[in-house]
C-alpha positions as CSV (number, residue, x, y, z in Angstrom):
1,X,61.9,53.6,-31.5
2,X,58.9,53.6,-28.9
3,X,57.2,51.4,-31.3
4,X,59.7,49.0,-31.9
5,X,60.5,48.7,-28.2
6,X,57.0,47.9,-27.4
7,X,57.2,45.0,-30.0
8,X,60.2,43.4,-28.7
9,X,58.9,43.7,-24.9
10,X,55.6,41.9,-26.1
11,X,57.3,39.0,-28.4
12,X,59.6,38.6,-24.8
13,X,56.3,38.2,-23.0
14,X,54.6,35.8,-25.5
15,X,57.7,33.2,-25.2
16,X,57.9,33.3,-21.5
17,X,53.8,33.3,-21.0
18,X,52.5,29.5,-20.8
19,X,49.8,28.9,-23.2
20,X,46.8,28.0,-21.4
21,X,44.6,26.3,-24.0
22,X,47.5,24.0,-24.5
23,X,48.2,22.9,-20.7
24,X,44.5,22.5,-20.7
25,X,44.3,20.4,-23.5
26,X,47.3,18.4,-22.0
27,X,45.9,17.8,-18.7
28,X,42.7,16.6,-20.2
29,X,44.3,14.5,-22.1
30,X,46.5,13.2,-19.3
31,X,43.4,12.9,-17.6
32,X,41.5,10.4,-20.0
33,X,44.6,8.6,-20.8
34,X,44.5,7.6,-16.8
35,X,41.0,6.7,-16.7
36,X,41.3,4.8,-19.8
37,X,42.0,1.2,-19.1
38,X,44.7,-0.8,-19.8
39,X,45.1,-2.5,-22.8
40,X,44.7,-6.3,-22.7
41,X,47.8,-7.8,-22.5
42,X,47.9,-10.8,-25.3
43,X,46.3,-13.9,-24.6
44,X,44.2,-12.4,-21.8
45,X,40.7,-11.1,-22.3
46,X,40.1,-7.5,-21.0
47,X,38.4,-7.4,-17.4
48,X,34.7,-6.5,-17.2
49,X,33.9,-2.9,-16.0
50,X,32.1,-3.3,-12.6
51,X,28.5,-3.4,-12.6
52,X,26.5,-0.6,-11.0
53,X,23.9,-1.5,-8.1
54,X,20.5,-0.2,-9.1
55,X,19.0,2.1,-6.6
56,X,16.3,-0.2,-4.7
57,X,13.1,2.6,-4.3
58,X,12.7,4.5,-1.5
59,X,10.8,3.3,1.1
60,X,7.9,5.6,1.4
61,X,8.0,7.0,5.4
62,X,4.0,6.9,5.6
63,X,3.6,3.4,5.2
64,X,5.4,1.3,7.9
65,X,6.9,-2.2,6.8
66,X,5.8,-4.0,10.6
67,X,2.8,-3.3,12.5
68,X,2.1,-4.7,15.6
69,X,-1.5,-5.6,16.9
70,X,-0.9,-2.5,19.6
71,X,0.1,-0.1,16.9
72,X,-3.5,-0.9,15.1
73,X,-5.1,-0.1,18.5
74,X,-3.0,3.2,19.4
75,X,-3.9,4.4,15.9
76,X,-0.6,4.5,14.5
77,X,-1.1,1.8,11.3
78,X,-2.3,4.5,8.5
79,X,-4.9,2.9,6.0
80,X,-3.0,1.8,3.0
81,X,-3.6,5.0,0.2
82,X,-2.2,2.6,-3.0
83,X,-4.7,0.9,-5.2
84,X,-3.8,-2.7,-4.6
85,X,-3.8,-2.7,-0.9
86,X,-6.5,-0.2,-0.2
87,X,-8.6,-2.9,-2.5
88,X,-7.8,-5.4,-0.6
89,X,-7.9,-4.0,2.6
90,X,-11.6,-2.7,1.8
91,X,-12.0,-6.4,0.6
92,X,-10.6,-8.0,3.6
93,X,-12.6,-5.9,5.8
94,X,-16.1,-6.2,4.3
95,X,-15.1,-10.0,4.5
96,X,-14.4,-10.2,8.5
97,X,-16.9,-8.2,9.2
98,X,-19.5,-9.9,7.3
99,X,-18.4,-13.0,8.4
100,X,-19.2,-11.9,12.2
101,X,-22.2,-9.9,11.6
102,X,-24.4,-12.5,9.4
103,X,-23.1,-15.4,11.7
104,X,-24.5,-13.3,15.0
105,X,-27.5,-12.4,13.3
106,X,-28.4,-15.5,11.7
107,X,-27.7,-17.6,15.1
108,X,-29.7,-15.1,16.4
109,X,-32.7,-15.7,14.1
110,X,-32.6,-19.6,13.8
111,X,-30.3,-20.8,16.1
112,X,-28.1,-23.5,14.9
113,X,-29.9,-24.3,12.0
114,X,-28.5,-21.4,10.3
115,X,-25.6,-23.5,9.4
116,X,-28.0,-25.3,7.1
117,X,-27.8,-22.1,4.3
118,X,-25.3,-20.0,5.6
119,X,-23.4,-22.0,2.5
120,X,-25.4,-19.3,0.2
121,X,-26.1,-16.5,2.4
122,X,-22.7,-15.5,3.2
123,X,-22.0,-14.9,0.0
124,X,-25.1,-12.9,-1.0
125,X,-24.5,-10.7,1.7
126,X,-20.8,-10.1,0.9
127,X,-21.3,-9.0,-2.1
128,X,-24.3,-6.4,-1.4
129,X,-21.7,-5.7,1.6
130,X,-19.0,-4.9,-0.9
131,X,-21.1,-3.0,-3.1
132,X,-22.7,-0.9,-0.4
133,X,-19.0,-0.4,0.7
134,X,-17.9,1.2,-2.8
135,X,-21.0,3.3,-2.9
136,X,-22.8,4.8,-0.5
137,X,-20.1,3.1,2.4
138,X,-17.0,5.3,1.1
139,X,-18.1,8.6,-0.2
140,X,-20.2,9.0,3.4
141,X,-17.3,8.0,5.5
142,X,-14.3,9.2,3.9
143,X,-15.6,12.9,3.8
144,X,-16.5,12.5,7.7
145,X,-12.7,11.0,8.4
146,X,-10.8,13.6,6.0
147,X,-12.3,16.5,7.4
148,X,-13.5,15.7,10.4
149,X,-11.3,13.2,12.3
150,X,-8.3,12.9,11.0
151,X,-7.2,17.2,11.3
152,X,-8.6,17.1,15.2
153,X,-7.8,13.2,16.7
154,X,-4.9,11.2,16.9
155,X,-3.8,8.0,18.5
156,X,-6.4,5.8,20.2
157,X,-9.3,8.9,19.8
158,X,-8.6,8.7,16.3
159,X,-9.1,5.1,16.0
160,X,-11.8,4.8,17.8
161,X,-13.5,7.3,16.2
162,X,-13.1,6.6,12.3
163,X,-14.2,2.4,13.3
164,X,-17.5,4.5,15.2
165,X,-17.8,6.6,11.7
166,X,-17.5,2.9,9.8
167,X,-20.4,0.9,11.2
168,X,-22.8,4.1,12.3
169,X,-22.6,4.4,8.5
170,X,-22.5,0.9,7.0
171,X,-24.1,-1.7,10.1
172,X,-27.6,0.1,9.5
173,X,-27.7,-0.7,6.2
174,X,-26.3,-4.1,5.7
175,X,-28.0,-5.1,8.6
176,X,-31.3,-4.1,7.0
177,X,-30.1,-6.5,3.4
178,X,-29.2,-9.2,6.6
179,X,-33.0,-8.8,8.0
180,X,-34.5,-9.0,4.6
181,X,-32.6,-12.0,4.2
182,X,-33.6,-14.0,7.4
183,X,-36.8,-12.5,8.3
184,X,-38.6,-11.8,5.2
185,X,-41.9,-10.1,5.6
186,X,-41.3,-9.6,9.3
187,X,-37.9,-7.9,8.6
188,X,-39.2,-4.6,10.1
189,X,-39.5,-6.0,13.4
190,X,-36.2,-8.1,13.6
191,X,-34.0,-5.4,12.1
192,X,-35.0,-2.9,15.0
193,X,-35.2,-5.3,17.7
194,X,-31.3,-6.2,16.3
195,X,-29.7,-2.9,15.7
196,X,-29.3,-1.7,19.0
197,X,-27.6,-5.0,19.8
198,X,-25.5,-5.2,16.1
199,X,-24.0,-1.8,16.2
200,X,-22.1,-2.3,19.7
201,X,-21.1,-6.1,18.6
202,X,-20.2,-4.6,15.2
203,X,-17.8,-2.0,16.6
204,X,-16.0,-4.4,19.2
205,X,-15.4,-6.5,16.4
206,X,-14.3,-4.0,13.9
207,X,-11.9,-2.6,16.4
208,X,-10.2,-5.8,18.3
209,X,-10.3,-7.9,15.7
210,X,-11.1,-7.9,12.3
211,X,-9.5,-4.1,12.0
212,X,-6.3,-5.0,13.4
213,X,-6.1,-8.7,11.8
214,X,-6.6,-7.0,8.1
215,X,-3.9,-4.4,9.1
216,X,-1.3,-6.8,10.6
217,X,-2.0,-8.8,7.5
218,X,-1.9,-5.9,4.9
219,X,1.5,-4.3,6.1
220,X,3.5,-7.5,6.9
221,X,2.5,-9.8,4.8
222,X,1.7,-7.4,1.0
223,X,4.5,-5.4,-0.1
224,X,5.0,-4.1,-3.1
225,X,8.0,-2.8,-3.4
226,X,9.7,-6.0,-1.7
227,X,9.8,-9.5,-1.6
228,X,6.8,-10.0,0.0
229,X,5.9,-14.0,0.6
230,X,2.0,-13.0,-0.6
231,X,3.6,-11.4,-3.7
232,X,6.0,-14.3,-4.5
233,X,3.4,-16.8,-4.4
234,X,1.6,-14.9,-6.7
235,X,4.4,-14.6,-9.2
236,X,5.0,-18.4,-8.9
237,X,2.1,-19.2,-9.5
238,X,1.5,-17.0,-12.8
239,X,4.6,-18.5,-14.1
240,X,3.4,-22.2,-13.6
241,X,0.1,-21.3,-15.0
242,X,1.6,-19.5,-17.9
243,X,4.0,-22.9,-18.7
244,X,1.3,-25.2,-17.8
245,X,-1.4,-23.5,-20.8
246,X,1.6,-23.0,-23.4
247,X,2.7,-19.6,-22.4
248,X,6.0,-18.8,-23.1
């Protein structure tokens, strides 16, 4: 008797217990039947599902999109750290600064008859410029400017600084290729009597002008991750190059 009452009392609770796994599968049901959408009516065709926005990137926090001339002084412009920029900003750089340097010292030397070859010599000199820049010129400085400057200076000090560790490392030695150039044999004599004079010029310029001009130019003007006027000149021009030799 026990037994059977036991039965009866469970078979009561089974009918008046809801099954779970069925109002589960119901709701989902219900569920994707709502979010489902609405059949086409006849004669209509069915609405396009909206398109979703890609995510533009990040901007990264460390590289500001507008500089100022006074934010290069103050030390707050960071050197560009990606590949293309960093390439051009050495190559702008060695450029200005070359540009200055052989013009003072080839007045200097000859006056205004300079003019007559600077068509070839600023180009010689760029290029050992450059090369010096690459070699010797980075893996002097940038050890100095890591480890040195950049954990103990900030704001103007720091500036000022890593432009001094610049041309105390790279003014005596393209100012020698510059003497060799103009002086020849006697370029002993006209590379000391210059130095003392080239390494102040060379950090006035460095700092007020060319520094600040390849930085302004850099961070406004070269984005990559934007629609950058530099970039989209670029990209124009690639395609009318491409259509204009066959390219597809």
């Amino acid at each position: 008797m026990a037994e059977e009452h036991i039965t009866h009392t469970q078979a009561a609770l089974d009918e008046v217990t809801p099954d779970h796994n069925a109002e589960n599968t119901l709701t989902a049901q219900s569920a994707t039947a709502g979010n489902a959408p609405a059949p086409a009516a006849a004669g209509h065709a069915p609405e396009p599902a909206p398109a979703v926005a890609a995510s533009s990137p990040a901007p990264d926090p460390a590289m500001p999109e507008h500089i100022t001339y006074l934010d290069c002084l103050k030390g707050t412009a960071p050197i560009p750290t990606d590949h293309v920029r960093k390439f051009l900003f050495q190559l702008l750089m060695v450029g200005g600064m070359v540009t200055f340097m052989a013009t003072y010292n080839g007045i200097r030397h000859d006056g205004l008859d300079f003019v007559r070859y600077m068509h070839w010599f600023y180009p010689v000199v760029f290029c050992v410029a450059f090369l010096i820049r690459y070699t010797l010129g980075d893996a002097i400085t940038n050890p100095i400017i890591s480890h040195l400057i950049a954990p103990r200076l900030t704001g103007v000090p720091k500036a000022v600084a890593i432009t001094a560790a610049n041309v105390v490392v790279m003014c005596p030695m393209v100012s020698l290729v510059v003497s060799v150039l103009l002086a020849g044999n006697d370029f002993l004599s006209f590379y000391l009597e210059g130095l003392p004079l080239s390494a102040p010029f060379a950090m006035l310029v460095s700092y007020f002008l060319v520094g600040p001009a390849v930085k302004v130019f850099c961070y406004n003007y070269v984005r990559l991750n934007g629609a950058s006027p530099i970039i989209v000149k670029l990209r124009s021009a690639t395609r009318f190059l491409t259509v204009l030799f066959g390219g597809s």
